[in-house]
C-alpha positions in Angstrom: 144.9 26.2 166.5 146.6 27.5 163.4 144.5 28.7 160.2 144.9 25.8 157.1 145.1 26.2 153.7 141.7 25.2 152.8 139.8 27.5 155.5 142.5 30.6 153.9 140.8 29.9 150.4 137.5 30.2 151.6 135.4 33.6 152.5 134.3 33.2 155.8 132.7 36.6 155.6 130.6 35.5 153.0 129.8 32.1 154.4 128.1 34.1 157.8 127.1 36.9 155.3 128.5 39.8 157.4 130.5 42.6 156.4 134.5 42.0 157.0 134.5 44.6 159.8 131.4 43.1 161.7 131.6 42.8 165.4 132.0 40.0 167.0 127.8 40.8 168.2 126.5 40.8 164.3 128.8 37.6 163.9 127.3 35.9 166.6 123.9 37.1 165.4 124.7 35.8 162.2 125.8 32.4 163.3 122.7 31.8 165.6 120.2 32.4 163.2 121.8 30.5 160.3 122.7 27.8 162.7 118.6 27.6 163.3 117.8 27.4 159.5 120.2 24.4 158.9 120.5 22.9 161.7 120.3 19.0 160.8 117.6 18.5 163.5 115.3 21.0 161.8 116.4 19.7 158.0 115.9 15.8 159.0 118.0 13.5 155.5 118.8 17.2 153.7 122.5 16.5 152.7 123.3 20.1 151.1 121.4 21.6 154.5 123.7 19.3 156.4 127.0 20.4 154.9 125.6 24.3 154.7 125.9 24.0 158.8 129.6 22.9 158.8 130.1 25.7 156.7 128.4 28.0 158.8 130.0 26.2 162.5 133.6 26.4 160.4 133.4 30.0 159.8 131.9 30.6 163.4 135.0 29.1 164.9 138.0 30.9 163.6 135.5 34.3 163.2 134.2 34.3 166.9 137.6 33.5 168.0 139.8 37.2 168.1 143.5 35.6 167.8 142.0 33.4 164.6 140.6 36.0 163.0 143.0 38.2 163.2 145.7 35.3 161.1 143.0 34.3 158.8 142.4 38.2 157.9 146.2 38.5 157.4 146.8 35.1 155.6 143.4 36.4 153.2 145.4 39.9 152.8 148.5 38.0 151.2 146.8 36.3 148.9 144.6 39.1 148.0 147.8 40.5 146.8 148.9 37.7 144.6 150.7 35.1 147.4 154.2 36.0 148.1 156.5 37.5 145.3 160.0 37.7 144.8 161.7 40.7 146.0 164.2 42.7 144.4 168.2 42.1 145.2 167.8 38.4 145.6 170.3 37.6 143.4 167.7 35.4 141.3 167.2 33.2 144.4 164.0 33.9 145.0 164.8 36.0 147.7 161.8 38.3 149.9 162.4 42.0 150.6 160.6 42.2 153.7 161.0 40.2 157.0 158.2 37.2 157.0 159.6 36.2 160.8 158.8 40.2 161.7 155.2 40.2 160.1 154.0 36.9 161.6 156.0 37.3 164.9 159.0 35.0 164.4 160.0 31.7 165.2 159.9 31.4 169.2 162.8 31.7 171.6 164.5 34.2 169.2 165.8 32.0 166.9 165.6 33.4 162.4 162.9 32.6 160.6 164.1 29.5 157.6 162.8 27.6 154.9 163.7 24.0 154.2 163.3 21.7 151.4 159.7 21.4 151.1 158.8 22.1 154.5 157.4 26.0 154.4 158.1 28.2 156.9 158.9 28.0 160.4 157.4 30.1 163.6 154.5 32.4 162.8 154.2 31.8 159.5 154.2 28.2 159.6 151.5 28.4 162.5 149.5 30.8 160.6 149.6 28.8 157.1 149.3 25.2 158.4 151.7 23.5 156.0 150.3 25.8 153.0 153.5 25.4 150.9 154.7 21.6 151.9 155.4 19.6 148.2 154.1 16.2 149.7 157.9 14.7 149.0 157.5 12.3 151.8 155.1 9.1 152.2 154.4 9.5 155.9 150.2 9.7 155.9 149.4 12.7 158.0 146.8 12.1 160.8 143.7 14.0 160.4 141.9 16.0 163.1 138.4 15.0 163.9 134.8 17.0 163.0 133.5 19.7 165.5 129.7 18.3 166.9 127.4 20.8 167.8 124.3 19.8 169.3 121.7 21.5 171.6 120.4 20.7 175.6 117.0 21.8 176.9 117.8 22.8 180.9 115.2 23.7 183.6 115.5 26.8 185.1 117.0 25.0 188.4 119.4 23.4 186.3 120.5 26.4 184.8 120.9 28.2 188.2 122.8 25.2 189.8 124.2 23.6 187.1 123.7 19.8 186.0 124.7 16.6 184.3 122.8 15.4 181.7 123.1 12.4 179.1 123.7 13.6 175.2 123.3 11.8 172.5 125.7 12.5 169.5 126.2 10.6 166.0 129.0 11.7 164.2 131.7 10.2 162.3 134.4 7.9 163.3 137.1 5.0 162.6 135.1 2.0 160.9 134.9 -0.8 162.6 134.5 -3.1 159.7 137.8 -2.2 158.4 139.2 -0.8 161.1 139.4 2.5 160.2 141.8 1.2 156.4 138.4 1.9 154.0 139.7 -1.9 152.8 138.1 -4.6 154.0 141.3 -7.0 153.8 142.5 -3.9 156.1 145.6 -3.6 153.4 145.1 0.0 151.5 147.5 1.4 149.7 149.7 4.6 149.5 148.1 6.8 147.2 150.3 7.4 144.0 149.0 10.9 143.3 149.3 12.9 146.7 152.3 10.1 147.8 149.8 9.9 151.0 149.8 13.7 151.9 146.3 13.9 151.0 147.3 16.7 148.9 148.2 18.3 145.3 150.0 21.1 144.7 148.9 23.8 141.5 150.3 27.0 140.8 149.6 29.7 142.6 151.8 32.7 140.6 154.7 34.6 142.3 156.6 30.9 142.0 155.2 29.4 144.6 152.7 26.2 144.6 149.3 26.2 146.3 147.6 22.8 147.6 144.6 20.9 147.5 143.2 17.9 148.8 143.7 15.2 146.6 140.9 14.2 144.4 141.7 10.4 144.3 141.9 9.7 147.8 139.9 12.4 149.1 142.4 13.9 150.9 142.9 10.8 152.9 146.1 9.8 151.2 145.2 5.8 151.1 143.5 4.5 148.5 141.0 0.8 149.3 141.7 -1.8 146.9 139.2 -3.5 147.7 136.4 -1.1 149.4 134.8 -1.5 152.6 131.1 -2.6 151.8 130.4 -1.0 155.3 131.8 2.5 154.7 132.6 2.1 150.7 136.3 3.0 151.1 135.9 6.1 153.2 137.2 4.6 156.4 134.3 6.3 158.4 131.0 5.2 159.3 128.3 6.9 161.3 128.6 6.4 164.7 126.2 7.5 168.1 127.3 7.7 171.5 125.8 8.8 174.8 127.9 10.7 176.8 127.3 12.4 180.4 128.1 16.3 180.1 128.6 18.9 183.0 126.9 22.0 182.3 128.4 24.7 184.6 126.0 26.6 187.3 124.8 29.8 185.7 124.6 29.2 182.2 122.0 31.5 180.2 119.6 30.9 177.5 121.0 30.6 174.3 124.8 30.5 175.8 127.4 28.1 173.6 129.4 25.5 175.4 132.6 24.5 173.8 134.2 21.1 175.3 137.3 20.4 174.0 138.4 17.5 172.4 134.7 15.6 172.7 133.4 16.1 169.2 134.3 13.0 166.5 137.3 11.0 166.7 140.4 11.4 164.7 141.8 9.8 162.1 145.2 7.8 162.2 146.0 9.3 165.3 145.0 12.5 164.9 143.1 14.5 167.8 139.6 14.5 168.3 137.1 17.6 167.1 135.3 19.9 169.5 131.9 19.7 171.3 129.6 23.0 171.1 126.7 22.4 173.0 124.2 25.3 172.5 121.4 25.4 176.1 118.3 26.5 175.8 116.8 27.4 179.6 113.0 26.4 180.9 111.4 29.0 182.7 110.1 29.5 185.8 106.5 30.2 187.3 108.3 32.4 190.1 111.3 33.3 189.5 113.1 35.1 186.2 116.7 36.1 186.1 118.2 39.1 185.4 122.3 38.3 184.7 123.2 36.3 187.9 120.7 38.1 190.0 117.4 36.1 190.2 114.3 38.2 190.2 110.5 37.5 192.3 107.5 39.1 193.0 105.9 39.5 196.0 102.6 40.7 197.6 101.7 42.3 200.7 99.1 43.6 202.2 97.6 47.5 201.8 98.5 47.4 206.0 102.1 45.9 204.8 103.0 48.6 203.2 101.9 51.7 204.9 102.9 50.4 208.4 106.0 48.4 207.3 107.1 45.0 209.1 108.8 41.5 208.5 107.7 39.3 205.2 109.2 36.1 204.4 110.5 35.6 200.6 110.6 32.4 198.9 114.0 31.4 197.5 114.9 29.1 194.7 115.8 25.8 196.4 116.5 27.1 199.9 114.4 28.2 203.2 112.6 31.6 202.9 114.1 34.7 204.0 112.8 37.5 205.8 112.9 40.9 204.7 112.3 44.1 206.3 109.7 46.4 204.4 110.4 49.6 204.9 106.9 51.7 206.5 105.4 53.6 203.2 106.6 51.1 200.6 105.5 52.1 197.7 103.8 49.4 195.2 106.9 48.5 192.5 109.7 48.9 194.9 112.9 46.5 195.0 114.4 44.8 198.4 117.9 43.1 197.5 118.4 39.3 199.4 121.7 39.6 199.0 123.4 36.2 198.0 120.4 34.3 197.2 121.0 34.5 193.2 122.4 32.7 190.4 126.2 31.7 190.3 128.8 33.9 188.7 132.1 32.6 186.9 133.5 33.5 189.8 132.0 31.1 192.2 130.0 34.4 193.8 126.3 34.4 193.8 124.3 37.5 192.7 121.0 38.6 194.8 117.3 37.7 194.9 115.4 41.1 193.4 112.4 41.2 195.3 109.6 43.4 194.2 106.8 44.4 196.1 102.9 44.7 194.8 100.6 46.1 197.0 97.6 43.6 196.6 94.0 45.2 197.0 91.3 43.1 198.2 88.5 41.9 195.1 86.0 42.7 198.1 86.2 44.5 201.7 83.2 43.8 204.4 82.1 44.1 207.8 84.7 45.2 210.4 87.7 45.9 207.2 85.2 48.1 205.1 84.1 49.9 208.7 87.8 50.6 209.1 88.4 52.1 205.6 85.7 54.2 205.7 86.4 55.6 209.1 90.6 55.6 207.2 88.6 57.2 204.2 87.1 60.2 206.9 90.3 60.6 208.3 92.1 61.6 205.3 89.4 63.5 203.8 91.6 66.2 202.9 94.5 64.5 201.6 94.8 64.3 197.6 97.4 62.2 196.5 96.7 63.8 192.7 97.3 67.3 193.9 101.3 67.1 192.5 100.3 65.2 189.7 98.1 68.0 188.4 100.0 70.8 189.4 103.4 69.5 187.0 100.8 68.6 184.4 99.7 72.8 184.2 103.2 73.6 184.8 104.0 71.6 181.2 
């Protein structure tokens, strides 16, 4: 998706406030703990906090995203400099002295790099600038891409592991039904005679070129309503909830951002539907943890266990119990790998089961078991398993 005009006049730095050579860690640290503060959820009927988040979700998008950053960064270096100037030895045509097909890659196939009436640029720079330098001279209305959704799903620790459908609940904005999407309840808006239905004015932006904005009549829509929609007051939009079944993938993580493409709010006149981000928040677990896609449990054995090794069986999230061999002299803290029996990669692989072993002592020890440690207690009399500890700690 190519960088627009509006998002190039914004500072997306700012927006997160992050330096403009943060990495892409501190953006994302920046982004989840704004996203937190003005979240709608937690800021229930606050308009301002409301359109702070699509602020915050806009800037998150193109600066979380390498290949977006990198055009917005160059399209905000050009008009740091004062937008594009004439160069020298045009012959008053308003010629460039550098190559714009070189520094923004070129039109494909190998074709030049040309301008037409109106129309911008073509290959990179087109891509890059979204239409930045289009007059408006037509009257075609221009369809308008639909609003990103983000919204948030609380998973079990299973679920996580194995992945899971569940059913999501979004409101967001889309075509009125009143009107039928027109903002006119006779359905019969008009052209808008200001923007001629581009949804956009142009102003100067020095080096004699034109800059736009959305127009301030239509609101960028590029129709105006007669006669206004009582349902959506001329807007064309009205709120609008849906419940929709979403695949989570097997081995998501806590905190992990889910982008589904092309499921956020509709369009408008045709235009492509916005983006779902769907933010999971994992359950935990009274056995198990998770360490990446390797599952982690604790076990227990036996004082006997453990000095004399021998086969224990180890629980496993949703399957039968393996056995393990335990090593005789298995110290309390060590780790046995199940190989297999963890979490899913991307891959389709599955990590292990980390099993580590606690030697459990007994809250009391009678009859024949205290007989037979104290007799064990005789027989080891002379065995101090401090010696080495205090001989290193006089060697420090």
């Amino acid at each position: 998706m190519s960088i627009g005009r509006d998002l190039l006049e914004k500072d997306l730095y700012k927006v997160l406030g992050v330096p403009k050579d943060a990495t892409d860690a501190e953006i994302k640290k920046a982004y989840r703990k704004l996203a937190r503060e003005f979240h709608p959820d937690a800021n229930k009927g606050d308009a301002k906090a409301e359109e702070r988040f699509k602020e915050i979700s806009e800037a998150n998008d193109v600066l979380s995203d390498a290949k977006r950053r990198k055009e917005y960064d160059e399209g905000r270096a050009l008009f740091g400099n004062g937008g594009f100037r004439p160069g020298p030895g045009a012959g008053g045509t308003g010629g460039f002295n550098f190559d714009l097909g070189d520094l923004f890659g070129g039109a494909q196939g190998g074709g030049t790099t040309t301008t037409g009436q109106g129309g911008g640029f073509g290959g990179g720079l087109g891509d890059v600038f979204g239409g930045l330098f289009n007059r408006g001279t037509g009257t075609r209305v221009q369809p308008r891409r639909g609003q990103d959704i983000e919204s948030e799903v609380t998973l079990s620790f299973t679920e996580a592991v194995d992945g899971a459908t569940v059913p999501l609940r979004m409101s967001s904005s889309a075509a009125c039904k009143a009107c039928s999407g027109t903002g006119d309840k006779n359905g019969t808006p008009r052209v808008c005679p200001t923007c001629v239905g581009t949804g956009q004015v142009s102003r100067g932006g020095g080096g004699g070129f034109s800059l736009t904005d959305p127009c301030v009549d239509c609101k960028g829509r590029g129709l105006i309503a007669e006669n206004p929609c009582e349902v959506c007051h001329g807007s064309g939009r009205a709120k609008s909830s849906r419940t929709m079944q979403v695949r989570i993938p097997a081995g998501v993580t806590d905190g992990q951002r889910i982008r589904l493409r092309g499921k956020g709010a509709p369009g408008e006149r045709g235009g492509p539907a916005g983006d779902l981000y769907v933010v999971v928040h994992v359950g935990r677990h009274p056995v198990f943890g998770r360490k990446d896609a390797n599952l982690t449990v604790t076990v227990p054995v036996s004082f006997v266990e453990a000095a004399l090794g021998g086969d224990i069986k180890v629980p496993t999230l949703g399957g039968p119990p393996v056995t393990l061999k335990l090593p005789a002299g298995t110290p309390n803290g060590r780790t046995l790998r199940a190989r297999g029996k963890g979490a899913v990669r991307k891959d389709g692989s599955r990590g292990d089961l980390l099993v580590t072993i606690e030697v459990a002592v007994p809250d009391r020890t009678e009859g024949k078991a205290l007989d037979a440690l104290e007799s064990y207690r005789e027989a080891t009399a002379g065995v101090d398993p401090r010696a080495e500890l205090f001989k290193a700690a006089k060697g420090a």
